[in-house]
PLY file of the C-alpha trace (Angstrom):
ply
format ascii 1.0
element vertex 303
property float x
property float y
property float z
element edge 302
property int vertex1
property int vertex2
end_header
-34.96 -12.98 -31.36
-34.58 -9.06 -30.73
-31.49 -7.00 -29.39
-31.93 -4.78 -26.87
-30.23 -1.92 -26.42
-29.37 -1.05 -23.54
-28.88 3.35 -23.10
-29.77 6.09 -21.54
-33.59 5.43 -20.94
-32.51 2.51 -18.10
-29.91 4.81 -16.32
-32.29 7.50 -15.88
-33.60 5.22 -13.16
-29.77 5.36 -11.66
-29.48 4.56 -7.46
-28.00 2.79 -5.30
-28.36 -1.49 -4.54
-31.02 -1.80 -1.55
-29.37 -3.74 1.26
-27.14 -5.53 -0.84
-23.88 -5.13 0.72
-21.05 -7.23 -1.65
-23.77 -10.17 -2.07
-27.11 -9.98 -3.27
-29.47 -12.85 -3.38
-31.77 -13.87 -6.62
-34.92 -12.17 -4.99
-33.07 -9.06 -3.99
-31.61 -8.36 -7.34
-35.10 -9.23 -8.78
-36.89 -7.29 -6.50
-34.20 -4.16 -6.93
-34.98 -0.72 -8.16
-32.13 0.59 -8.31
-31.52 -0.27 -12.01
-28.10 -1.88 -12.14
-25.75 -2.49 -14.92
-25.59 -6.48 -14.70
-22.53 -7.94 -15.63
-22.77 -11.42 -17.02
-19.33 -13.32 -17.24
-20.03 -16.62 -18.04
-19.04 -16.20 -21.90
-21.14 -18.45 -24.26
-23.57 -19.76 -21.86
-24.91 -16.32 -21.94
-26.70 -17.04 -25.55
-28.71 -19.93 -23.65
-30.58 -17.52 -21.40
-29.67 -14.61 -19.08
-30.82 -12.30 -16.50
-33.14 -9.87 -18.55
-31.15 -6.88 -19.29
-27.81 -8.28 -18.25
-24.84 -7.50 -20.64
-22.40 -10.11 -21.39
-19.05 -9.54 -20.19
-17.06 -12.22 -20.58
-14.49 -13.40 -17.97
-11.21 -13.48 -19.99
-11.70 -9.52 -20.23
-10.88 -9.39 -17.15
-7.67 -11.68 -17.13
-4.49 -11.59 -18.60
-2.76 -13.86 -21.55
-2.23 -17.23 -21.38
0.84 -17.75 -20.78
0.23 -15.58 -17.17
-3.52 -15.27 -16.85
-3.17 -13.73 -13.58
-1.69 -10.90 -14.94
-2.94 -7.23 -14.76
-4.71 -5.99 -18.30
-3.27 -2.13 -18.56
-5.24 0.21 -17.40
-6.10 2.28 -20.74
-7.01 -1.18 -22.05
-9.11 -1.70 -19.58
-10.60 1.29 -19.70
-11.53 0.52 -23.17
-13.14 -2.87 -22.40
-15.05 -1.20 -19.11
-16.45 1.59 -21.87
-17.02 -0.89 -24.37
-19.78 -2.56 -21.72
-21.26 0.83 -20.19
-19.80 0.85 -16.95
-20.29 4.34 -14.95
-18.50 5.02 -11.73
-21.99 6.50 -10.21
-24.01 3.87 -11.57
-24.55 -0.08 -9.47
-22.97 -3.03 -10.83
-24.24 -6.76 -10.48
-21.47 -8.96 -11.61
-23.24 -13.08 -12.44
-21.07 -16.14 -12.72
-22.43 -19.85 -13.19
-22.19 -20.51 -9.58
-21.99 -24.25 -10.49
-19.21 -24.70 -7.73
-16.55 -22.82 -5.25
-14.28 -22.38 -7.38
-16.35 -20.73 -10.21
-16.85 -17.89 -7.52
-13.67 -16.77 -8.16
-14.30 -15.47 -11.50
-17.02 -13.02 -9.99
-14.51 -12.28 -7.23
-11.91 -11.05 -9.65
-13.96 -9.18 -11.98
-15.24 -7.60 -8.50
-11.74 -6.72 -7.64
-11.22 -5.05 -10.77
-13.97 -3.00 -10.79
-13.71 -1.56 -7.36
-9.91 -0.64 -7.79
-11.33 0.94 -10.99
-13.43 3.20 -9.36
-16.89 1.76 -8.95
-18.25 2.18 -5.33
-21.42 0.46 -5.86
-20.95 -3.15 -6.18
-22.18 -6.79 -5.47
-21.94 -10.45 -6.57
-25.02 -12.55 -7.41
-24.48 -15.01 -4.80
-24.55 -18.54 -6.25
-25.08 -17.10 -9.78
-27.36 -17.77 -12.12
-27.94 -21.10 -10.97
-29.29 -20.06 -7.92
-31.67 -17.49 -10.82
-32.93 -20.16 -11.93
-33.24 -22.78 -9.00
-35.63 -19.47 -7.81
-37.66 -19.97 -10.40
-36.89 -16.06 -11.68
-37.41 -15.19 -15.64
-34.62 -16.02 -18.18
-34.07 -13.87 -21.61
-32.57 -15.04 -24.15
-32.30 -11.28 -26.32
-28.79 -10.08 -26.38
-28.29 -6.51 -25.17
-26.47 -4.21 -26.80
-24.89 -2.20 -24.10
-24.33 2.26 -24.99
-20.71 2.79 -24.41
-19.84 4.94 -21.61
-16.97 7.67 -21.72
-15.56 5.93 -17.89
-11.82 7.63 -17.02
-10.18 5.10 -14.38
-7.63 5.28 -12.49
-6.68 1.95 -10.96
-6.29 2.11 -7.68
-3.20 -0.02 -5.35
-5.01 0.02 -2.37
-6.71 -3.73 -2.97
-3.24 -4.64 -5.14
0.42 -6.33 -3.96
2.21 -6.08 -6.97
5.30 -8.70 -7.31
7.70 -6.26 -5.90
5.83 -5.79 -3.29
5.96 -9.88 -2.44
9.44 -9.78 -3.13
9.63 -7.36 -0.41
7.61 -9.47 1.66
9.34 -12.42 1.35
12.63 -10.65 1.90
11.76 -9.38 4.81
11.80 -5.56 4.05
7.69 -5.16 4.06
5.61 -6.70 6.93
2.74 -8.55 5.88
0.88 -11.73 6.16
1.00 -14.46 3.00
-1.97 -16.28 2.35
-1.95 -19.49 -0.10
-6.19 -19.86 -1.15
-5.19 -23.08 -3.11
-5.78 -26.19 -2.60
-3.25 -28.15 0.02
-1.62 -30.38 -2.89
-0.54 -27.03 -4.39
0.55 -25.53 -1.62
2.91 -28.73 -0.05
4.34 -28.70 -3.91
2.73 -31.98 -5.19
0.69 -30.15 -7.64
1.25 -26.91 -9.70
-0.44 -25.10 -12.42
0.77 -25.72 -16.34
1.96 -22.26 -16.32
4.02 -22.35 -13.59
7.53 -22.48 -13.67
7.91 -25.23 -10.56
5.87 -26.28 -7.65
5.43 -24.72 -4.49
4.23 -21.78 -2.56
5.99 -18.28 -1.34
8.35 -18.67 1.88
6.03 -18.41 5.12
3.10 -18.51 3.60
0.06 -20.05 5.58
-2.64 -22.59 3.65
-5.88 -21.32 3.91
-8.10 -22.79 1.04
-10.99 -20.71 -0.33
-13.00 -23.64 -0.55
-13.10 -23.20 3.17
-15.57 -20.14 3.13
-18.23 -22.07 1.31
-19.29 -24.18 4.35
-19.52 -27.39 1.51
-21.80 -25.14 -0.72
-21.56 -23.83 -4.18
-22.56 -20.45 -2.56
-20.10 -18.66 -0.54
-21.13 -17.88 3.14
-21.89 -14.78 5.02
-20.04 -12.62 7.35
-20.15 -15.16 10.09
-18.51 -17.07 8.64
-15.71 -15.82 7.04
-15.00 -14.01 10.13
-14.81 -17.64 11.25
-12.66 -18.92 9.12
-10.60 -15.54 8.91
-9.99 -16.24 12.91
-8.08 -19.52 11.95
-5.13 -17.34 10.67
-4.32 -15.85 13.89
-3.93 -11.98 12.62
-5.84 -9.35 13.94
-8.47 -7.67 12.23
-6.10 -4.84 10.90
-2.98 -7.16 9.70
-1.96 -6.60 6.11
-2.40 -9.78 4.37
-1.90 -10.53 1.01
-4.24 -13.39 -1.22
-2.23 -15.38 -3.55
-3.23 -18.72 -5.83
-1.77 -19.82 -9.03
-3.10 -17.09 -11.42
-5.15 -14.48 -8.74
-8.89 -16.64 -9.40
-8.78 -18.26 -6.22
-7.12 -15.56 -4.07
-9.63 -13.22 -5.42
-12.40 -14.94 -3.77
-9.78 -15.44 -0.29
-9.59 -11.35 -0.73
-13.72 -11.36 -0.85
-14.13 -12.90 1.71
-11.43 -11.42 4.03
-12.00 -7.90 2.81
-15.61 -7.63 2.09
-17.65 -9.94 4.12
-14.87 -10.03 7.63
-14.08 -6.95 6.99
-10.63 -6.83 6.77
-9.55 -3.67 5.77
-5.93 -4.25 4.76
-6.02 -7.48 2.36
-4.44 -7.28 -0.88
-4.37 -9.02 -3.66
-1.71 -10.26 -5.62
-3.12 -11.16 -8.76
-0.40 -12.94 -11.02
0.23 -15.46 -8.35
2.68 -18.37 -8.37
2.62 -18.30 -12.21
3.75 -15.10 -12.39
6.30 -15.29 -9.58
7.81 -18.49 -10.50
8.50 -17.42 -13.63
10.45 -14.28 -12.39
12.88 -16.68 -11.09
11.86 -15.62 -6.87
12.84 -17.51 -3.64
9.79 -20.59 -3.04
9.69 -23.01 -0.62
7.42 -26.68 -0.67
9.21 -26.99 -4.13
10.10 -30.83 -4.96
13.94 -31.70 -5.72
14.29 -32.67 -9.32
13.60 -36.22 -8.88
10.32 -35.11 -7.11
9.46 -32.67 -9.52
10.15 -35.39 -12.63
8.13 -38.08 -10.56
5.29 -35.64 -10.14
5.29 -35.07 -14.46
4.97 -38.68 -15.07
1.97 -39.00 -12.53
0.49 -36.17 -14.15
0.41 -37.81 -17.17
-1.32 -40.79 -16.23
0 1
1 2
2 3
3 4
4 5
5 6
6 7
7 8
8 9
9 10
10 11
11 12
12 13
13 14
14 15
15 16
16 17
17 18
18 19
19 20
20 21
21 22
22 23
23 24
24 25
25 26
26 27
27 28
28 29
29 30
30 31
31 32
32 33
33 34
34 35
35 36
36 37
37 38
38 39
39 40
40 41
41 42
42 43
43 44
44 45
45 46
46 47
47 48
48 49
49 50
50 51
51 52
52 53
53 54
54 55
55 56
56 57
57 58
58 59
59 60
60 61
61 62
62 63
63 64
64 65
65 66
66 67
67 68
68 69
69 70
70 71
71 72
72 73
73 74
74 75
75 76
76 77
77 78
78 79
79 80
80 81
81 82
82 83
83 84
84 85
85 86
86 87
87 88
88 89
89 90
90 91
91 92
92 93
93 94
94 95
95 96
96 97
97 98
98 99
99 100
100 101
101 102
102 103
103 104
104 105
105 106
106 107
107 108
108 109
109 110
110 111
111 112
112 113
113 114
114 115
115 116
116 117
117 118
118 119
119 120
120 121
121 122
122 123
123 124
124 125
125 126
126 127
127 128
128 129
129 130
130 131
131 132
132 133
133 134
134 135
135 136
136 137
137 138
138 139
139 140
140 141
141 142
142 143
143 144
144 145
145 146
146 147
147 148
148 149
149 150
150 151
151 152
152 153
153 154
154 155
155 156
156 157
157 158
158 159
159 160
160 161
161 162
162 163
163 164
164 165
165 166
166 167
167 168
168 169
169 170
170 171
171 172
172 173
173 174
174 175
175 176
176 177
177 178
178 179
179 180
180 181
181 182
182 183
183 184
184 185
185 186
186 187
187 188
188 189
189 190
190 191
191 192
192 193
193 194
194 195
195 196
196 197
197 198
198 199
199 200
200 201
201 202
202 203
203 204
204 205
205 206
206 207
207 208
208 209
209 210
210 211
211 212
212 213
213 214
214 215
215 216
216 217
217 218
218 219
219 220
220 221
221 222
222 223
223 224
224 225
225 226
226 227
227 228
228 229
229 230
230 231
231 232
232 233
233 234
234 235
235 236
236 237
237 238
238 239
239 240
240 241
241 242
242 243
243 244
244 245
245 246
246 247
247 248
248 249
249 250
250 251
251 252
252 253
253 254
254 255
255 256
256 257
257 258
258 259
259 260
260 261
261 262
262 263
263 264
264 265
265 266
266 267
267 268
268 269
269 270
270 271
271 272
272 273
273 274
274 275
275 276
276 277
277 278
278 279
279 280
280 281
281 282
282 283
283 284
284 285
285 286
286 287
287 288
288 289
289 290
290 291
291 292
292 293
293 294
294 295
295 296
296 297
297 298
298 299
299 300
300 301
301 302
């Protein structure tokens, strides 16, 4: 097995992603000449076989600590880790995920998020992943690649970003915006909640909108059609501000995708700590169980 290094001689070839907008198919990327930096985030499955080229990136650089994964990494950290895997602002990026199911999306949609509010214009998602790589029948390499470091400044932008005081605001009443829950309906109603959560429940007037429900029953997510679809079912206009919440920002990363990128929303934040984040800051919920509830709810859990 060889590394490959990956430097200056495949940049030279820099431009931009033909017709990719945020999604790019297997052929499309395969066919591409625009010499991308491929981001794969899968983590150890990368050492079984990857696109050729692709630099592993694993998702949990992207994410914060355990104990509130949702939860911003600081920006001159991040800058670090973004330098660390030669990301350019002027140069395309091709983020790959698994794409074994919906919710595995949301891991692309994140790291997506991240690096647009970081400064990189040129960007797409592998739709369906590398499974969909390989269900084309397109090469797989298994040499690791050694990515140059870049010398990337970022400054993150807050245009894509609802920080918790700006949901507290929300919820308050003193900011105008639309809450969107992309969980599952057990989590929303309060009958299921995330280990890291301090109690069950969702954010006061909050609508339920599942991301599963831009997949149309497929491991790949679904075009513009689509979404715009689904996007109708919330009853906002196409300029509302809305803001994308889950349990820890995976899920409401691929709600802000979809609304923002493929409908074309153009004022959908994210708010990326979540529930965990905001539960354990102590804020107003609703759809949260009475004690007995809540205890009855443990015990099932553990069964």
């Amino acid at each position: 097995m060889k590394t490959i290094v990956l430097g200056a001689l495949t940049a030279m070839g820099l431009g931009s992603l033909v017709n990719a907008g945020p999604l790019m198919t297997p052929m499309s990327l395969a066919e591409d000449k625009a010499a991308p930096l491929i981001l794969d985030i899968r983590g150890a499955a990368y050492d079984s076989g990857h696109i050729e080229g692709a630099v592993s990136a694993p998702y949990p650089l992207f994410r914060g600590p355990a104990e509130n994964p949702g939860q911003l990494v600081p920006e001159e950290e991040l800058e670090q880790r973004l330098r660390a895997l030669g990301v350019t602002l002027d140069r395309p990026v091709v983020v790959v995920h698994q794409g074994s199911d919906d919710t595995d999306f949301g891991a692309a949609a994140r790291v997506y998020w991240t690096l647009k509010s970081s400064g990189v214009t040129d960007l797409a998602i592998l739709n369906g992943g590398m499974d969909a790589w390989r269900n084309a029948g397109l090469p797989v390499d298994d040499d690791p690649v050694v990515p140059v470091p870049s010398d990337v400044d970022i400054i993150f932008s807050d245009q894509w970003l609802a920080s918790r005081a700006d949901v507290q605001d929300i919820v308050a009443g003193r900011q105008n915006a639309a809450l969107v829950d992309a969980r599952p309906p057990a989590y929303y109603e309060g009958s299921m909640a995330h280990p890291a959560a301090d109690r069950p429940g969702t954010l006061p007037g909050a609508q339920n909108l599942p991301h599963s429900e831009f997949f149309g029953g497929s491991a790949q997510i679904g075009d513009t059609t689509l979404a715009q679809s689904v996007a109708a079912r919330l009853g906002l206009g196409a300029e509302a501000e809305v803001v994308s919440f889950c349990n820890t920002g995976h899920w409401a990363a691929t709600e802000w995708f979809a609304l923002s990128e493929l409908a074309g929303m153009p004022n959908v934040k994210l708010y990326p700590e979540s529930i965990v984040g905001y539960s354990q800051s102590g804020g107003e919920m609703e759809n949260t169980p009475n004690l007995f509830q809540n205890l009855l709810r443990q015990v099932r859990g553990a069964n």
